[in-house]
C-alpha positions in Angstrom: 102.3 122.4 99.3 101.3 123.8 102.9 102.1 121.3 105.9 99.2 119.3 106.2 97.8 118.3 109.7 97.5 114.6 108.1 99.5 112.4 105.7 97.2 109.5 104.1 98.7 106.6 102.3 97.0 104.3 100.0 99.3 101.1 100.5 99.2 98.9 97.6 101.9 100.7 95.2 102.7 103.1 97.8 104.6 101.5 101.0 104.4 98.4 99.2 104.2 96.8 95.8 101.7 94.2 96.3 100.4 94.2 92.4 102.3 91.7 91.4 100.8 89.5 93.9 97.4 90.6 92.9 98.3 89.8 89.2 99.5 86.3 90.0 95.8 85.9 92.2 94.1 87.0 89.6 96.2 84.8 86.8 95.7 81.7 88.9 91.5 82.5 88.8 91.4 83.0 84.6 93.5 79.9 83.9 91.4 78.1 86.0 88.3 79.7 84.3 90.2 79.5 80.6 90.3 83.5 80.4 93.1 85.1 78.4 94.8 87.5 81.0 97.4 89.3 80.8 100.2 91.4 83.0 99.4 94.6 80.8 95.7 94.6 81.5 96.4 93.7 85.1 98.5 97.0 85.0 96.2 99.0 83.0 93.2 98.2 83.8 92.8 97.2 87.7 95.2 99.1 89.2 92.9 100.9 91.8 90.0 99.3 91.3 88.3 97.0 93.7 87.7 93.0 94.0 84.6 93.3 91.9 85.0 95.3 89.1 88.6 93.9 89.2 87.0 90.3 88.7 83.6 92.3 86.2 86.8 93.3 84.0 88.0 89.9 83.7 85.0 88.0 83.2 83.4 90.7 80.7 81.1 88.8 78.5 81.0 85.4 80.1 77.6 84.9 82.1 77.9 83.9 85.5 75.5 83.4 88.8 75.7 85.9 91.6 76.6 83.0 93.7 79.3 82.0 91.5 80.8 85.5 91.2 80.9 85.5 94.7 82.7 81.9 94.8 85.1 83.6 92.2 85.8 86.4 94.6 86.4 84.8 97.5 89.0 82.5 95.2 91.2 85.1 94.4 91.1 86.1 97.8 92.4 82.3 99.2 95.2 82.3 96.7 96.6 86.4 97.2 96.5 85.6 100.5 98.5 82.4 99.9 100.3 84.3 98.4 101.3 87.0 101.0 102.1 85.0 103.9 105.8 85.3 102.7 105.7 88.8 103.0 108.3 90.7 105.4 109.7 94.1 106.3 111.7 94.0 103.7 108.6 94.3 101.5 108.5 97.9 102.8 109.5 100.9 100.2 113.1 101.5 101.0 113.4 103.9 104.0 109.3 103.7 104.6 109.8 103.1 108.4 112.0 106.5 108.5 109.6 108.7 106.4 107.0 107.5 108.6 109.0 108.4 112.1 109.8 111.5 110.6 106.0 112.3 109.9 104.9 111.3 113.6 108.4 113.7 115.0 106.9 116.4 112.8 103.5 116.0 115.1 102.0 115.1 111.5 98.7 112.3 111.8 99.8 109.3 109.9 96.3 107.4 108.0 96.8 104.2 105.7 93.6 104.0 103.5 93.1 101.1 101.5 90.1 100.1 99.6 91.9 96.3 100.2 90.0 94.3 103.2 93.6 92.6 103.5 95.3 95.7 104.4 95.2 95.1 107.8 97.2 91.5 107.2 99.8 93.8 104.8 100.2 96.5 107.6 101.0 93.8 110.3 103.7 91.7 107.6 105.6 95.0 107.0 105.5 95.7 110.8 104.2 99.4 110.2 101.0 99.2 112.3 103.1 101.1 115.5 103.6 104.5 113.4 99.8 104.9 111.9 97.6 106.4 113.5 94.6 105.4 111.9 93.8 102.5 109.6 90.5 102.4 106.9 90.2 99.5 104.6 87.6 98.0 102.1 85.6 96.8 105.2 85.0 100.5 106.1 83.4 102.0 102.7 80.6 101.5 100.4 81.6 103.2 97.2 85.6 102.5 96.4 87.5 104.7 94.5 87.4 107.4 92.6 84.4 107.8 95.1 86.2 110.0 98.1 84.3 108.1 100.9 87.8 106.0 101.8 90.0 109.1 102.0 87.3 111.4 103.6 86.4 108.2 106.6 90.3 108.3 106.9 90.5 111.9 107.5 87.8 111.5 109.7 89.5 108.6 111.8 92.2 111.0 113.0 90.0 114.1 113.5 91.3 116.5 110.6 89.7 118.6 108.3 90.2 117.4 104.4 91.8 120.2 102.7 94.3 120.0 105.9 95.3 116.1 104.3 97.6 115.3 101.7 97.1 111.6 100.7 99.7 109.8 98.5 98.5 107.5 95.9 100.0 105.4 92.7 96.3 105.3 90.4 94.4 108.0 88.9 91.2 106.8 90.1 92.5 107.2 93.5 94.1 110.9 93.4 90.9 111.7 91.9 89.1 110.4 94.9 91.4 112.6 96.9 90.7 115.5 95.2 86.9 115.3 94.8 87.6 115.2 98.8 89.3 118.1 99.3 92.2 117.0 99.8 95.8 117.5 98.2 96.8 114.9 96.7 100.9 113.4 95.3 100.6 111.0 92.7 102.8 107.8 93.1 104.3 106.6 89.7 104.9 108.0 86.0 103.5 111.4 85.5 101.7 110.5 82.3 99.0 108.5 84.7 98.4 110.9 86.5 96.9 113.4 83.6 98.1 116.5 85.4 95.1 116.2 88.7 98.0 115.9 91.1 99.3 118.3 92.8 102.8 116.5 93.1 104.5 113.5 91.1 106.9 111.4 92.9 107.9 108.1 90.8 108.0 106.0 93.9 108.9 106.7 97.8 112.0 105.2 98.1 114.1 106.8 100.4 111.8 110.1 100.5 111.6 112.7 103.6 108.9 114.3 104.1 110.6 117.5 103.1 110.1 116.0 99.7 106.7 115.2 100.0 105.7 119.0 101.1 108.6 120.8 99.5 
């Protein structure tokens, strides 16, 4: 892979494992709606995907007011962010702060997108917010992944040209976002998600350089 100009994390599964704590939101809103869910659909199936169709996916069949999906929403929302308040620096991928000093040294733009509106909250728990240079979240975008709009408003944010990006991120619908931008794009995770559209496997970033991000 070429140097790129930019680096642009997704966070959730990338600097972070926040899914579990997504799963346990979402959990807590089917029992209290007496939903069967379960941690393989959580993993399977909403991985990626935002607050909505997260919530469409879990409700399916069952008929429910605009108002009340709404009400449902903002639920989940009140108990993940319950939830996160206990997070910590040490929720950080092993050696993240380094990998992200080393990317600034290398004169490289550092971009977090997430389609989360909470990633602002995540960014300031880990204590990362000092080596980005740009942050886009849910609150930025229209059309969430695999729409390209989040990378591509990222890319924008610090002034670089999309092909000149490489963005990092652990689901298919989001390296497929990246690549319908332009952009390269390293797949976070087991290689069978990814379906062979990234350009680069890594199973996580744990203690990675950036050497082994563009090497």
């Amino acid at each position: 892979m070429q140097k790129p100009k930019a680096i642009i994390f997704d966070l959730d599964g990338v600097l972070t494992d926040t899914s579990e704590y997504h799963y346990q939101a979402w959990k807590h809103l089917a029992d209290d709606l007496g939903i069967p869910f379960t941690h393989q659909e959580n993993d399977e199936h909403l991985r990626g995907v935002s607050r909505r169709e997260s919530l469409m996916y879990i409700i399916r069949d069952h008929n429910y007011t605009e108002a009340q999906i709404e009400e449902m929403m903002d639920r989940k929302n009140r108990y993940y962010n319950e939830l996160i308040k206990n997070m910590s620096p040490q929720d950080l991928v092993p050696g993240g702060k380094q990998l992200l000093q080393s990317i600034r040294d290398a004169g490289i733009k550092t971009a977090i997108a997430s389609g989360s509106k909470n990633a602002r909250i995540v960014i300031e728990r880990l204590d990362i917010m000092s080596y980005l240079d740009a942050v886009a979240d849910g609150y930025d975008i229209v059309n969430s992944k695999p729409a390209p709009d989040i990378f591509v408003f990222a890319a924008g944010m610090v002034n670089t040209p999309t092909p000149e990006c490489i963005v990092l991120e652990d689901a298919e619908a989001g390296v497929e976002a990246a690549k319908k931008g332009g952009m390269q794009a390293i797949g976070i995770g087991p290689a069978e998600r990814f379906q062979g559209i990234a350009d680069k496997v890594l199973p996580n970033l744990d203690y990675k350089t950036l050497n082994d991000l563009i090497n």
